[in-house]
N, C-alpha and C positions, 0 to 999 in steps of 0.2 A: 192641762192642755189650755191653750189659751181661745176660749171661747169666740169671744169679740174680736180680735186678732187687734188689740190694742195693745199688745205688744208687753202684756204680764201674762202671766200665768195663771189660770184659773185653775178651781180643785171639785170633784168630782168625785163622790164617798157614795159608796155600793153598801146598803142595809143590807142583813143577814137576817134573825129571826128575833123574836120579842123572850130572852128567855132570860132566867135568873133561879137560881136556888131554889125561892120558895118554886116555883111555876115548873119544877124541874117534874119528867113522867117516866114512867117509870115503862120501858119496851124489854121483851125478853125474845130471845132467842131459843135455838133447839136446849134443850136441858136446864129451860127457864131460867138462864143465866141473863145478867143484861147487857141490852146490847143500845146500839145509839138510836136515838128516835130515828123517821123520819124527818123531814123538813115541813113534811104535811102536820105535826102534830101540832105546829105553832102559828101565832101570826108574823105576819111578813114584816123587817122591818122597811121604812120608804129611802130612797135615796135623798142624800143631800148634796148643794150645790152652791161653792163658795165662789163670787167674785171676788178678783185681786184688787182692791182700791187704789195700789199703786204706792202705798206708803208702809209695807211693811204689816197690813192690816187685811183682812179677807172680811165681806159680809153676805150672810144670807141670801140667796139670791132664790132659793129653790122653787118657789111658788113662779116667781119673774122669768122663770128661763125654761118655766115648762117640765119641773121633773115632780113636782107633787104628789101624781096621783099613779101609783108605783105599783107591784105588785109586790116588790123587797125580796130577798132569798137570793140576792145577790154575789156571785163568788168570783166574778169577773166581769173585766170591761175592757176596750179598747179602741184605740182613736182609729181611726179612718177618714177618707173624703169621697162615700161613694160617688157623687154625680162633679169630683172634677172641677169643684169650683171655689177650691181653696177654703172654705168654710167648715172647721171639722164636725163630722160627726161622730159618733157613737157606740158603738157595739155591743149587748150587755148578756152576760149569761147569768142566766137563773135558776135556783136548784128546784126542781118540777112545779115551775112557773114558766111561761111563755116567755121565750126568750126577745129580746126588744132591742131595735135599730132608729135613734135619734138620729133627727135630720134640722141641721142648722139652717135656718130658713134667714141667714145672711143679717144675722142683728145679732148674736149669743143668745137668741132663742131657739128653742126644740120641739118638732111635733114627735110623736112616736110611731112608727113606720113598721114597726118589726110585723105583724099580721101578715099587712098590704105589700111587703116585699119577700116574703114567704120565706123567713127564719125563726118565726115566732115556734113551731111546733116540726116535728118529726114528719116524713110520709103518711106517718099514720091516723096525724093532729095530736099527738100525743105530746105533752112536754115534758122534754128531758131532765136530766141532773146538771148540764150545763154548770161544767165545775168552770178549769181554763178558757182563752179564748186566745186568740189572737186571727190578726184581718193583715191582708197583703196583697202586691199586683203582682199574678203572676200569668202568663202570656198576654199580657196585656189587660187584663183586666181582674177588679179588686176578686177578691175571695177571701171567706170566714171560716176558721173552724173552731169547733168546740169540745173540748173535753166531756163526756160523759159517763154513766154508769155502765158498769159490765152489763150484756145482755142490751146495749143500745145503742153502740160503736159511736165512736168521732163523727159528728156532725163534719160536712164539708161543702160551703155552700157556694155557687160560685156567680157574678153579677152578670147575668142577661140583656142586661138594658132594662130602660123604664121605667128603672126602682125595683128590680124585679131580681130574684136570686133563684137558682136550681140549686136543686139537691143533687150534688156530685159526689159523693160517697162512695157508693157501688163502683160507679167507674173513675174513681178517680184509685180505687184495691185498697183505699182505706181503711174504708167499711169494715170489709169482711176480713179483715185482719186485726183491727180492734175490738171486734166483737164482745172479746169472754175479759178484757182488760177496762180495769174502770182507772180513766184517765182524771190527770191534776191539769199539773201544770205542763203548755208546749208551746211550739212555737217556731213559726218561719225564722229559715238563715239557709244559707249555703255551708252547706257541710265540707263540701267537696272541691268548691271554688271553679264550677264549671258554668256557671252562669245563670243557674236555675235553683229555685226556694226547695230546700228540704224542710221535713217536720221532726221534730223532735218531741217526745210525748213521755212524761213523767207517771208510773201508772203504780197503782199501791191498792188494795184493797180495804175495808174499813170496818169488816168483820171477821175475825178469828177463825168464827165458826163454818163460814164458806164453804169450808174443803170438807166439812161432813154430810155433803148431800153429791148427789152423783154429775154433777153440772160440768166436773171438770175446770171449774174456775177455782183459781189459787188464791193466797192472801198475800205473800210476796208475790209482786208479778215484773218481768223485764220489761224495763223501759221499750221505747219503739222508736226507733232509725230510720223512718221513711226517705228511701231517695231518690229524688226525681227522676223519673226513666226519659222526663221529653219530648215522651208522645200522650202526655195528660193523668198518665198512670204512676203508683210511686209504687215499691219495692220496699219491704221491709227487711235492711242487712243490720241491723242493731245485733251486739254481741256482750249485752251486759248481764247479770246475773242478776238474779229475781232480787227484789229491794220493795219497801215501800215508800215508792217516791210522792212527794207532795208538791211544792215548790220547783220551775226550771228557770234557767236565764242562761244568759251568753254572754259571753267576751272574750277578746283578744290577751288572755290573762299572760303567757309568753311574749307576747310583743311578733311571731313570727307569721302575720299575717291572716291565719285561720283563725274561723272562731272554736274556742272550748266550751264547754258544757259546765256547769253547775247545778246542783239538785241537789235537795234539802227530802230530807225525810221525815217520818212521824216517829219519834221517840227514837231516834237512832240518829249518824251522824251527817256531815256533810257529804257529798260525795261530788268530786274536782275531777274531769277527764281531760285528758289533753290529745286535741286534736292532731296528727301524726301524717294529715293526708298532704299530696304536696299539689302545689296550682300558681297561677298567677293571676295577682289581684291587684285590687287598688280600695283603699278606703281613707274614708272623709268623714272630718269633724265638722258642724256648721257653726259659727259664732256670729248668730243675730246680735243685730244695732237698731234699726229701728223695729223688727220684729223679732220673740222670745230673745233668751239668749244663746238656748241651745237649738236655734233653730226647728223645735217641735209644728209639726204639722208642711213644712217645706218637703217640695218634689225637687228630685236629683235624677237627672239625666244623663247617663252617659253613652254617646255615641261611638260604635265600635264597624271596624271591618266589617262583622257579620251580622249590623243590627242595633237597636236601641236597646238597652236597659235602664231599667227606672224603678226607683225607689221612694218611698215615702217615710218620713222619719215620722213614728209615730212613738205614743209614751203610753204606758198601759201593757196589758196582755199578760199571757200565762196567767198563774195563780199566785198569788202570795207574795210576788219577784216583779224585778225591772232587770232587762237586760241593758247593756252600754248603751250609748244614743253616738256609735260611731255606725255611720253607714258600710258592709264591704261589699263590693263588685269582685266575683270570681269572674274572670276572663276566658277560661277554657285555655284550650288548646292553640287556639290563632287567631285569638281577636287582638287586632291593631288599634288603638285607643286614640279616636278625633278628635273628641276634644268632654267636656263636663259642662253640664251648664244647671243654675240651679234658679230653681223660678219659691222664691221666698215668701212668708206666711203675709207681706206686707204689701205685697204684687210688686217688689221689687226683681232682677233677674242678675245673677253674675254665671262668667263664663270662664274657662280654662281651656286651651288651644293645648292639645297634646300631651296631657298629665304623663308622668313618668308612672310605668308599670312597676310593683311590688313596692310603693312607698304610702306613706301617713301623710295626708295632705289635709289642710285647716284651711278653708273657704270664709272669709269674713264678709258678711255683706255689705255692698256697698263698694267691693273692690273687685277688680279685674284679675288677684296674684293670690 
């Protein structure tokens, strides 16, 4: 993501734990068999923070931009712009460590927010497993979710104003439908192409032994198809067969305007679905000139019959995966498309008067076509 918005790329590495062979400990399970530690048994590794110099070269930066003093256990991260001001910020999930929200304070520096905007811990203060992540606008304003351990559901958090996040979980039916599913990798997209962000949630267990205790949680578990109902609440219609998924992303891998699914497993193979739903859409590539090149961190707007939709091309999210960096708009049912307008990571702005529905359109900035 490009920090500065000087118009390179900055990189952004998430520590995990301090371990090695010899440091290796030894955890057992029911019939004293071994099983994986916790993340509690190690120390945390810190994140690191590479400036783009611009030549080919990245330097150090981590102490300068605010990420030093860490708590590491890191298994995701993801760009956002909570307060709107073009400046990206941060999102970070932590495996039971307080999960942590970077706020660029409009120089490529960061404080860390996560406490004071209420994502760092659970209802309960508790901090989660915080595997996946990803952050998105949806009715109009940002929201985070996060991957967790069985017994802790999907984090769902949604922006209040003032820096400030609720916990929407319960009512967003997420919750309590994730519950006994310990999630990887997921992630906003429209499933359906009706205009509204679905979730998609990669979920796998990571002990064998699970299913010998009466808990009713499995070790293959099915993915989850949350679909947005509209009225704030999502449905879970997923029809996959129990798997242990680790790894999700997305893309237009047919060409026929939907997106498809992808997810990576643990010791087993890929698994490629093809989305089948039918809609009408529109989606955009962005080709920064004076800012990135993939247009990373730009809002996209598009004005319809029935309303604004807006998007933010962000890089990062789920676990393990990058999905495309092609923006799509489902259109629904009868939305009449006014026109595109895209406001760029450089404060520069381009506009499209009436985009043709169900085509691939490449925005370059800097131009009107």
């Amino acid at each position: 993501f490009d920090a500065d918005r000087d118009g390179w790329l900055d990189l952004y590495v998430g520590g995990y734990v301090r371990w090695s062979s010899e440091t290796d400990l030894r955890c057992e399970g029911p019939g004293a068999e071994k099983i994986y530690c916790t993340p509690a048994a190690y120390d945390g590794q810190p994140h690191r923070f590479y400036h783009n110099n611009a030549d080919g070269t990245f330097s150090d930066w981590t102490e300068e931009a605010g990420f030093l003093s860490t708590p590491g256990k890191t298994l995701g991260a993801v760009l956002l712009d909570v307060n709107d001001d073009l400046w990206p910020d941060l999102a970070v999930a932590n495996d039971l460590e307080r999960d942590q929200l970077y706020i660029n304070q409009g120089d490529g520096t960061f404080i860390e927010r996560g406490l004071m905007a209420g994502i760092a811990y659970d209802a309960r203060g508790i901090a989660t497993a915080g595997m996946g992540i990803d952050a998105g606008i949806m009715s109009g304003e940002w929201s985070i979710l996060v991957g967790n351990f069985s017994n802790q559901m999907i984090g769902v958090w949604q922006y209040a104003g003032g820096g400030v996040f609720r916990d929407h979980a319960s009512a967003s039916r997420i919750g309590g439908a994730s519950r006994q599913t310990l999630a990887f990798g997921l992630f906003l997209f429209d499933a359906d192409l009706d205009g509204d962000d679905d979730v998609f949630v990669a979920n796998g267990h990571i002990h064998e032994h699970v299913e010998h205790g009466s808990s009713g949680i499995k070790f293959y578990q099915r993915p989850h198809l949350f679909i947005n109902m509209g009225d704030g609440g999502f449905t879970d219609k997923g029809n996959f067969e129990p798997l242990l998924g680790r790894g999700a992303a997305y893309a237009d891998i047919d060409q026929d305007g939907d997106l498809d699914i992808l997810m990576g497993q643990n010791s087993a193979g890929v698994r490629l679905w093809r989305n089948n739903m039918q809609g009408r859409y529109l989606r955009v590539r962005l080709e920064g000139v004076s800012s990135n090149r993939d247009g990373v961190g730009a809002y996209v707007s598009l004005y319809t019959s029935t309303g604004l939709k807006q998007r933010h091309l962000r890089s990062g999210g789920s676990y393990l995966s990058e999905s495309e960096r092609v923006l799509t708009f489902g259109l629904g049912a009868s939305d009449i498309v006014d026109s595109l307008n895209v406001l760029w990571p450089s404060g520069q702005r381009s506009q499209l008067i009436r985009p043709l529905e169900n085509t691939f359109i490449i925005v370059r900035e800097g131009t009107e076509e």
